[in-house]
C-alpha positions as CSV (number, residue, x, y, z in Angstrom):
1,X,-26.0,13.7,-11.8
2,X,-25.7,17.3,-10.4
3,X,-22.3,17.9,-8.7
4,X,-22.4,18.7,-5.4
5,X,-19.6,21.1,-3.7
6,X,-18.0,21.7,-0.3
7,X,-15.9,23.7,1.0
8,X,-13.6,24.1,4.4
9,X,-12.6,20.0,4.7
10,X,-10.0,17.8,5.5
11,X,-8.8,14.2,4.4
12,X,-9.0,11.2,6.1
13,X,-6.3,8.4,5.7
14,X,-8.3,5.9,6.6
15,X,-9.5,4.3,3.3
16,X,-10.5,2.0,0.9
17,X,-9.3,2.5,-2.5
18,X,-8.9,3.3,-5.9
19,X,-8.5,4.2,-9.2
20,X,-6.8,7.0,-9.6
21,X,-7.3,9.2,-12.7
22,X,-5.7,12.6,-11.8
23,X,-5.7,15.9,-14.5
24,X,-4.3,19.1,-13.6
25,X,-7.0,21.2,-15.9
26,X,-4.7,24.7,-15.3
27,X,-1.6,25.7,-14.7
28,X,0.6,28.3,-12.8
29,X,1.6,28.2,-9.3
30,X,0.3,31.2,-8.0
31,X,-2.8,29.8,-8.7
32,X,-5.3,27.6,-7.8
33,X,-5.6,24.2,-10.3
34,X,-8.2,21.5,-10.7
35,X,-7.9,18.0,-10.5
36,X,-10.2,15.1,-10.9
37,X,-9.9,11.8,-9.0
38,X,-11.8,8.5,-8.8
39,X,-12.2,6.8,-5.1
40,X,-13.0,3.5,-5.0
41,X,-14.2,1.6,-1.9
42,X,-15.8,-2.2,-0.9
43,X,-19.6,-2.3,0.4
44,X,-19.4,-4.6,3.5
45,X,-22.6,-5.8,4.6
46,X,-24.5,-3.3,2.6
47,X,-23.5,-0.5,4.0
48,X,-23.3,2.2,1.3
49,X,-22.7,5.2,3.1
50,X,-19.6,3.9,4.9
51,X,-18.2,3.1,1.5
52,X,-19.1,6.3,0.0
53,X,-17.2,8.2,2.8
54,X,-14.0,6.1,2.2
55,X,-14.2,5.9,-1.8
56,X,-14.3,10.6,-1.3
57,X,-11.7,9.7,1.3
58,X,-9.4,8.6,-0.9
59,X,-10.0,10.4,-4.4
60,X,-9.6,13.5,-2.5
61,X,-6.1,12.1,-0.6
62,X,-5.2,11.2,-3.4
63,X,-5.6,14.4,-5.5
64,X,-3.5,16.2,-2.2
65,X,-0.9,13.5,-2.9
66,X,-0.8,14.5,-6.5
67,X,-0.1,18.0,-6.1
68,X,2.6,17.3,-3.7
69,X,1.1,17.7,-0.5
70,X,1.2,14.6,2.4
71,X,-1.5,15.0,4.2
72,X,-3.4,14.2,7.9
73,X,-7.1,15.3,9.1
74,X,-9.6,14.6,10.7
75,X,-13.0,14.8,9.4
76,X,-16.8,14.2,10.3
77,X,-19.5,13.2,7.3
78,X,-23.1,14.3,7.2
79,X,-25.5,13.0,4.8
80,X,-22.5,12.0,2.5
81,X,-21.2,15.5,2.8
82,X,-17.8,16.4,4.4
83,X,-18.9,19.1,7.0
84,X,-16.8,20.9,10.2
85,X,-13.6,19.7,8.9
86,X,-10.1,20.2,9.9
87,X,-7.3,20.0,7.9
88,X,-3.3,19.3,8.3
89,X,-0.9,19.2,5.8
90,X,2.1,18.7,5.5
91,X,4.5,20.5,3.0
92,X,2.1,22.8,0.9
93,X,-1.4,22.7,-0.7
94,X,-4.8,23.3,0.0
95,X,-7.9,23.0,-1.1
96,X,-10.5,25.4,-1.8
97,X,-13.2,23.5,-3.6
98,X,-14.6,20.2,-3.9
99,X,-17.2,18.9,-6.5
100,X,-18.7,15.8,-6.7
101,X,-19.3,14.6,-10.4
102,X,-20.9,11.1,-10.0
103,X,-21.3,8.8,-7.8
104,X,-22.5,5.2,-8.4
105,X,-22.2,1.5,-7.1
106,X,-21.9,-1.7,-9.2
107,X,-21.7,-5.3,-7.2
108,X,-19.5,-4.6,-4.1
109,X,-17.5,-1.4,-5.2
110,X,-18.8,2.1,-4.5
111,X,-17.1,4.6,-7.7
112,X,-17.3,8.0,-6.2
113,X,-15.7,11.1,-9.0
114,X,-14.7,14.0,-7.7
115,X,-12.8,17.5,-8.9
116,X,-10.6,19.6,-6.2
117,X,-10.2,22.6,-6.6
118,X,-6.0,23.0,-4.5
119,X,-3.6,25.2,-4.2
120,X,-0.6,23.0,-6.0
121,X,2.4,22.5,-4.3
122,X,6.1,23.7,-5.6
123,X,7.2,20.0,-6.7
124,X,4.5,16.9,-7.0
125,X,5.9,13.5,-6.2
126,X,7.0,12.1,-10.2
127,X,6.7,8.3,-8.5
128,X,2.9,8.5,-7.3
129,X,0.8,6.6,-10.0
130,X,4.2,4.0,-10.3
131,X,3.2,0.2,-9.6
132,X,5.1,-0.8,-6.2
133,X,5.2,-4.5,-5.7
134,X,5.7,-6.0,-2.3
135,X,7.2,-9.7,-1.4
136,X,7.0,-11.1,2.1
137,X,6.7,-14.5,4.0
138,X,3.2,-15.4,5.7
139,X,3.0,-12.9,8.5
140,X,4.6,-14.8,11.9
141,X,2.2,-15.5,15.1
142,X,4.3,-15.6,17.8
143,X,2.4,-16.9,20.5
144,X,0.2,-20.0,18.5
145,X,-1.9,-21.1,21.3
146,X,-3.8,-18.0,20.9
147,X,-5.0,-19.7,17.8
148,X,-6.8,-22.3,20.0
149,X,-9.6,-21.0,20.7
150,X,-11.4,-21.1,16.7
151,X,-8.2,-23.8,16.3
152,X,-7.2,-21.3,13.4
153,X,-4.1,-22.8,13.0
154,X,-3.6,-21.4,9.5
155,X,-4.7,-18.0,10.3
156,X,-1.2,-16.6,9.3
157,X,-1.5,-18.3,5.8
158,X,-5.3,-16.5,5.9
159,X,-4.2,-13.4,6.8
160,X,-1.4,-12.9,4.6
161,X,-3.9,-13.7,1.6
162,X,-6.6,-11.5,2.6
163,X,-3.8,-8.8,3.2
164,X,-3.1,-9.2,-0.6
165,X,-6.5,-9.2,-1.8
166,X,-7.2,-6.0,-0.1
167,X,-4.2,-4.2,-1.6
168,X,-5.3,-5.3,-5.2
169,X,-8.9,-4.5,-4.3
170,X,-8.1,-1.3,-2.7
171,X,-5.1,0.2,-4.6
172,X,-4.3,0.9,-7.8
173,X,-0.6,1.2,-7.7
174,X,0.5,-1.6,-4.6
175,X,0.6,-5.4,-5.3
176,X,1.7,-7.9,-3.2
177,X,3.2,-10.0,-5.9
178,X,5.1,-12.9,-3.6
179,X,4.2,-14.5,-1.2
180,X,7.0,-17.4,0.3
181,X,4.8,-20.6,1.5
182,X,6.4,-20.7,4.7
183,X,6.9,-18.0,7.5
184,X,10.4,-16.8,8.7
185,X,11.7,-15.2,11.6
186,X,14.3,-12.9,10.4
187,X,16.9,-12.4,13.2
188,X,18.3,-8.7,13.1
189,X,21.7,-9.8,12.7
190,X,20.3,-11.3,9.3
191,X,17.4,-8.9,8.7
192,X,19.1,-7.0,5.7
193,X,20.7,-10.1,3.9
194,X,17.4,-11.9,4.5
195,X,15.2,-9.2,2.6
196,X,17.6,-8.9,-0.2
197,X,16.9,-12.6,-1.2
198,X,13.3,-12.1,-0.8
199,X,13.4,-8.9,-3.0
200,X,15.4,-11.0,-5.4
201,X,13.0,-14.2,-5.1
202,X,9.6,-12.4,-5.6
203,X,11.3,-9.8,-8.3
204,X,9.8,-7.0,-6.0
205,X,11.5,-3.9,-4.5
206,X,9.4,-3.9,-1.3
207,X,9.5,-6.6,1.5
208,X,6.7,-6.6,4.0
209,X,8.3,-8.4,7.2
210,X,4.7,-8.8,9.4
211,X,3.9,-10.0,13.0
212,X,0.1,-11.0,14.2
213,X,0.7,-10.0,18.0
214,X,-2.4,-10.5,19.9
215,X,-5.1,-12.5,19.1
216,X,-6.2,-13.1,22.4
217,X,-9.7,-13.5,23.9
218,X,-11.6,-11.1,26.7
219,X,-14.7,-13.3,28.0
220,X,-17.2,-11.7,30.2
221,X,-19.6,-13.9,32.0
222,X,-23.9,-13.5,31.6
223,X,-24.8,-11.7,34.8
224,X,-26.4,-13.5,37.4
225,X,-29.5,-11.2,36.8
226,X,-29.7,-12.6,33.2
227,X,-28.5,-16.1,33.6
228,X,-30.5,-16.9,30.1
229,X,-27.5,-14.3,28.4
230,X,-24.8,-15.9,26.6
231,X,-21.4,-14.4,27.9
232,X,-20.1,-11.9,26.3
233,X,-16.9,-12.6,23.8
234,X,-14.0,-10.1,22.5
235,X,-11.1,-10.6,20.4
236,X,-8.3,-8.6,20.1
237,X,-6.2,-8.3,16.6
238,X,-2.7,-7.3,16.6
239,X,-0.4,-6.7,14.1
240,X,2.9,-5.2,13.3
241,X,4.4,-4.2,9.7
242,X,8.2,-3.5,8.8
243,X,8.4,-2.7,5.3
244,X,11.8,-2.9,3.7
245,X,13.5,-1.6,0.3
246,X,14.9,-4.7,-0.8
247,X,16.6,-3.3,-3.6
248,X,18.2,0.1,-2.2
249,X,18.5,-1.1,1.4
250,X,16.7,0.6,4.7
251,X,13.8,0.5,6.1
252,X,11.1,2.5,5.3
253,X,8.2,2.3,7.8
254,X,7.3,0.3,11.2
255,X,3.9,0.6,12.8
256,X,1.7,-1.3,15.0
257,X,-1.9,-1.9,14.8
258,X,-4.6,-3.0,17.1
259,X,-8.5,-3.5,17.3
260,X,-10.6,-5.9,18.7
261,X,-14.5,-7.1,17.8
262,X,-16.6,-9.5,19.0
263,X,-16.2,-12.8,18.7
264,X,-19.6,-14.4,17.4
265,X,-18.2,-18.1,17.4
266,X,-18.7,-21.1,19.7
267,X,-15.9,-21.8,21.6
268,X,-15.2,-25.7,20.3
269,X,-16.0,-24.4,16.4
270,X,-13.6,-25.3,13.6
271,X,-13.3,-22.2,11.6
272,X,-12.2,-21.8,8.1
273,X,-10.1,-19.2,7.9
274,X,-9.9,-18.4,4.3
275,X,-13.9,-18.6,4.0
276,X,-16.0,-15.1,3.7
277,X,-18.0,-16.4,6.7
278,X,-15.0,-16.5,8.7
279,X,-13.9,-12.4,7.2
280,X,-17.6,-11.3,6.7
281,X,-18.3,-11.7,10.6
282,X,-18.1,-8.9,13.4
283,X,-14.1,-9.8,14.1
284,X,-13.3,-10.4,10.1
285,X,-14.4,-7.1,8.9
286,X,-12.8,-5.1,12.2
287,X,-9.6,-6.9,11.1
288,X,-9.8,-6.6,7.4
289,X,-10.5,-2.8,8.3
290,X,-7.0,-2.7,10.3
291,X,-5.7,-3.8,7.7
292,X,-7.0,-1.3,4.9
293,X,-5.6,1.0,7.6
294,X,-2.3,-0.1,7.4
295,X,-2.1,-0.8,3.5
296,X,-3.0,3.2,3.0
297,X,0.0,3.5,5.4
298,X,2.1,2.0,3.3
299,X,1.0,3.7,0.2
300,X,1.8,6.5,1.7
301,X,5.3,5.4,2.6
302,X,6.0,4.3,-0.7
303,X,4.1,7.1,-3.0
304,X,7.5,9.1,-3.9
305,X,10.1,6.0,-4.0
306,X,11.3,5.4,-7.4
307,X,10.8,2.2,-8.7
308,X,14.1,0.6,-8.9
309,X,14.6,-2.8,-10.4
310,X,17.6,-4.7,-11.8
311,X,19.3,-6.0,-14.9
312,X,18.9,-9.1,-15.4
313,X,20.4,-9.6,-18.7
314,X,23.6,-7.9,-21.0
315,X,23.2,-9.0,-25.1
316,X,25.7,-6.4,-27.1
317,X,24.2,-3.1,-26.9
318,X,20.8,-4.5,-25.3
319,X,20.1,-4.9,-21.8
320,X,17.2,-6.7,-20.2
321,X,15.9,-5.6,-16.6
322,X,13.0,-6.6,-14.2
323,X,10.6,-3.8,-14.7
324,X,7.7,-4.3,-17.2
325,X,4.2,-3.1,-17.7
326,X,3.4,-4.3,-14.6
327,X,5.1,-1.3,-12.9
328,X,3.9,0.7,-15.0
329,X,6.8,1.1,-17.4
330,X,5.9,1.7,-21.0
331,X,8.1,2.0,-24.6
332,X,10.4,5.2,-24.3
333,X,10.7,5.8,-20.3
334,X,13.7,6.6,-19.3
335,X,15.8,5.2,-16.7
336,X,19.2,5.3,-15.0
337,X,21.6,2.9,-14.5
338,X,23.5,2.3,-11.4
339,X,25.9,-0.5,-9.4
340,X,26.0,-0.9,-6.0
341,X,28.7,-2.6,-4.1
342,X,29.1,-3.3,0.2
343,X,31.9,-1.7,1.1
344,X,33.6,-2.2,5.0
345,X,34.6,0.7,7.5
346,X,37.5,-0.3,10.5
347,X,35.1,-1.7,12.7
348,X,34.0,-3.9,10.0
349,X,30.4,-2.1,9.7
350,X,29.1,-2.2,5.8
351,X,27.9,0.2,4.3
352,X,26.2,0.4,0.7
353,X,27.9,2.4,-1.8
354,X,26.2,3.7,-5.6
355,X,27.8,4.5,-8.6
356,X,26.0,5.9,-11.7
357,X,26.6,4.8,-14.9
358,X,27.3,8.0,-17.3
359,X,23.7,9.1,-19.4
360,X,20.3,8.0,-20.0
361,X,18.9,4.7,-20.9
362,X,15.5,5.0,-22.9
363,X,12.4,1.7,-23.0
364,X,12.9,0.2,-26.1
365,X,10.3,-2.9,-26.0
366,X,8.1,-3.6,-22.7
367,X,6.8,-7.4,-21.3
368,X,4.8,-8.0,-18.3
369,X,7.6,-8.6,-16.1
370,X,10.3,-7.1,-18.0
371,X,11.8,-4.7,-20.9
372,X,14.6,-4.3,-22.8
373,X,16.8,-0.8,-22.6
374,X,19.6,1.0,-25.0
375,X,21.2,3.8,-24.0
376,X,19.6,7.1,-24.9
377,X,22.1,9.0,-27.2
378,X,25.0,6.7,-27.9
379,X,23.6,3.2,-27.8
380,X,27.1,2.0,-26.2
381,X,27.3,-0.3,-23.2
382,X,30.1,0.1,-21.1
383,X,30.7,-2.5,-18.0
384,X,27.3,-2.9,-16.8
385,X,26.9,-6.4,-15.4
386,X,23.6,-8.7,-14.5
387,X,22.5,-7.3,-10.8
388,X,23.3,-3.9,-11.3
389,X,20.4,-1.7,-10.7
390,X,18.0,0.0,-12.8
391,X,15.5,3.3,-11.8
392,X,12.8,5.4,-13.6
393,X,13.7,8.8,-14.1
C-alpha cells in the first residue's frame, strides 16, 4: 500500500490502543529522527473510520511519548487524513513528517503503521514500553438506587471488568492484574495503609481506587403534538479515578469523568450487565468510550514510573523478587535494590524514608511472575531482607 504523508498536525489523547513497535532509524539531536509506530483501535458497530482515527491517534502519541515529549492537541480528521491541526507539547519535540505505511483491519481491530518524522527530545522516558500492572477493588457506587432503573445491581462488578478488558485490549503495556471480589471504601485516615495491602495482595505497583458517581436518569416526555412518540431517555455516567503507587507511596493522578447517552431500555427491563447487548448499546459504548479516555490518562501518568517491585525471597547469594516477564523484565536487566522504612516527625506525622543498597543487581533467570537476581560485580548479599524493594534501572 502506498504511504500517504501529512504534515502540520497535532495528537489527540483520546484513544484506543496499541502495539507499540518504536525504532529511532537516525541519530543526533540536532536533528530530525524517524520512528515507526503501530496504533491499534476496536471497530464498534462497524464503524472503520472512527477506529482508523484513534488507531493514528495513538501510534503517533505514542511515537511523541517515545522521544520524550508529553503531549496535548487538538485535531480535526478528513477522509482519514489529519488536516488543520494544532499542536501542544509539552517539554520538547515536534514533528515534521508523518507517513502512513499500512493500514488494514482483521475481526474487530483496526492496525494502522505509521513513521514520524520528530524532532527528539534531550532525554526519552527509559520506563515507556515497561508493563505497569494495576490492582483495585470493584469500583464503589455510592448512591445504589440509581441502579434501579435497569435493576443493575451488579453494574460495579460489570464495570470494573469491562474497565480491564479495555486496558488489555487497548494497551500494550497496562494490565489490570487484581481485581478484590468485593468493593471498599477506603477512609482517608486509612487510604495509604489500605493501598499498600492491595499492592501487596494483587503483586502490582499500581492501585486504581474508583467511584461510579452519577448514573442517573434525564426523562423527557413525548410532546403533546406527537403523543404516538416514546419519551425521550438520557443517562448520565460518572466516574472518578485515584490511582496510587502502592509500592513507593503517593498518589499519582485524580480525575473525574462524565458523559451521558441515551438510554434505549424499557423502564421495568432486567439488564445483564456483563452481556455485549448491554455495552454494545447507545449508553454502553459512550461509557466504554469514557473509559478508554481515562485508561490513556493513566498511561500517561504512569509512562515514566519505574517499575518497582519487591523481594520476596533471600537463598545465599540469590534473591527472588516479584517482577517477571510479565513486566517486561528479561535475563540480564539490571535493577537496584532499596529498603524503605516509616519513620515519625514530633507531631507524630510519617513519613517514608529509602535507603539504597550499595551496586547493581543483574536478571539472572526470569518466570512469569518472578526472577531471580545476583549482584552485578561481587555476587555478595549483604542485609537485604524479604519486602525490601526492587527497581529497573
Amino acid at each position: 500500500m502506498q504511504s500517504k504523508k501529512i504534515k502540520g498536525y497535532a495528537i489527540l489523547i483520546n484513544v484506543c490502543v496499541a502495539l507499540v513497535c518504536l525504532i529511532a532509524l537516525f541519530s543526533g539531536q540536532s536533528h530530525a529522527m524517524w520512528y515507526e509506530a503501530k496504533g491499534r483501535a476496536i471497530i464498534l458497530n462497524g464503524d472503520k473510520e472512527t477506529a482508523k482515527r484513534e488507531a493514528i491517534e495513538e501510534a503517533l502519541k505514542q511515537a511523541m511519548l517515545f522521544s520524550g515529549a508529553s503531549i496535548k492537541s487538538v485535531q480535526q480528521l478528513t477522509n482519514g487524513l489529519l488536516e488543520n491541526e494544532e499542536m501542544t507539547i509539552r517539554s520538547t519535540g515536534e514533528v515534521e513528517q508523518l507517513e502512513i505505511i499500512d493500514e488494514r483491519y482483521n475481526g474487530e481491530v483496526f492496525t494502522v503503521s505509521i513513521r514520524a518524522d520528530i524532532f527528539p527530545a534531550s532525554q526519552q522516558c527509559a520506563a515507556i514500553s515497561d508493563i505497569k500492572r494495576f490492582a483495585t477493588t470493584h469500583f464503589l457506587i455510592p448512591n445504589r438506587q440509581q441502579l434501579t432503573e435497569g435493576n443493575i445491581r451488579h453494574l460495579d462488578e460489570a464495570v470494573t471488568k469491562r474497565f480491564a478488558d479495555l486496558m488489555a485490549n487497548t494497551t500494550d503495556t497496562l494490565r489490570l492484574s487484581y481485581i478484590a471480589p468485593h468493593t471498599a471504601k477506603f477512609k482517608s485516615e486509612f487510604t495509604e495503609q489500605n493501598v499498600r495491602s492491595l499492592s501487596q495482595r494483587g503483586n502490582s505497583q499500581f492501585v486504581i481506587v474508583g467511584t461510579i458517581d452519577d448514573l442517573s436518569i434525564k426523562r423527557e416526555s413525548a410532546s403533546i403534538f406527537t403523543p404516538w412518540a416514546d419519551d425521550s431517555v438520557d443517562r448520565y455516567f460518572g466516574m472518578t479515578l485515584h490511582v496510587f503507587d502502592g509500592i513507593n507511596g503517593g498518589k499519582l493522578f485524580t480525575k473525574s469523568y462524565s458523559t451521558h447517552a441515551q438510554w434505549t431500555f424499557d423502564r421495568f427491563a432486567q439488564i445483564d450487565e456483563f452481556s455485549n447487548y448491554f455495552w454494545h448499546s447507545t449508553y454502553g459504548r459512550a461509557a466504554q468510550k469514557l473509559m478508554i479516555d481515562a485508561i490513556q490518562d493513566l498511561k500517561e501518568a504512569t509512562a515514566c514510573q519505574p517499575v518497582t517491585g519487591r523481594v520476596v525471597n533471600v537463598a545465599g547469594n540469590i534473591i527472588s523478587i516479584s517482577l517477571g516477564r510479565d513486566n517486561g523484565l528479561q535475563d540480564s536487566d539490571e535493577l537496584v535494590l532499596y529498603q524503605a522504612k516509616e519513620v515519625m516527625d514530633n507531631k507524630g506525622k510519617k513519613y517514608l524514608q529509602y535507603s539504597l543498597y550499595p551496586g547493581v543487581f543483574v536478571v539472572e533467570n526470569t518466570f512469569a511472575n518472578s526472577s531471580t537476581i545476583i549482584h552485578k560485580n561481587s555476587g555478595l548479599v549483604a542485609n537485604i531482607q524479604e519486602n525490601d524493594f526492587v527497581v529497573k534501572k
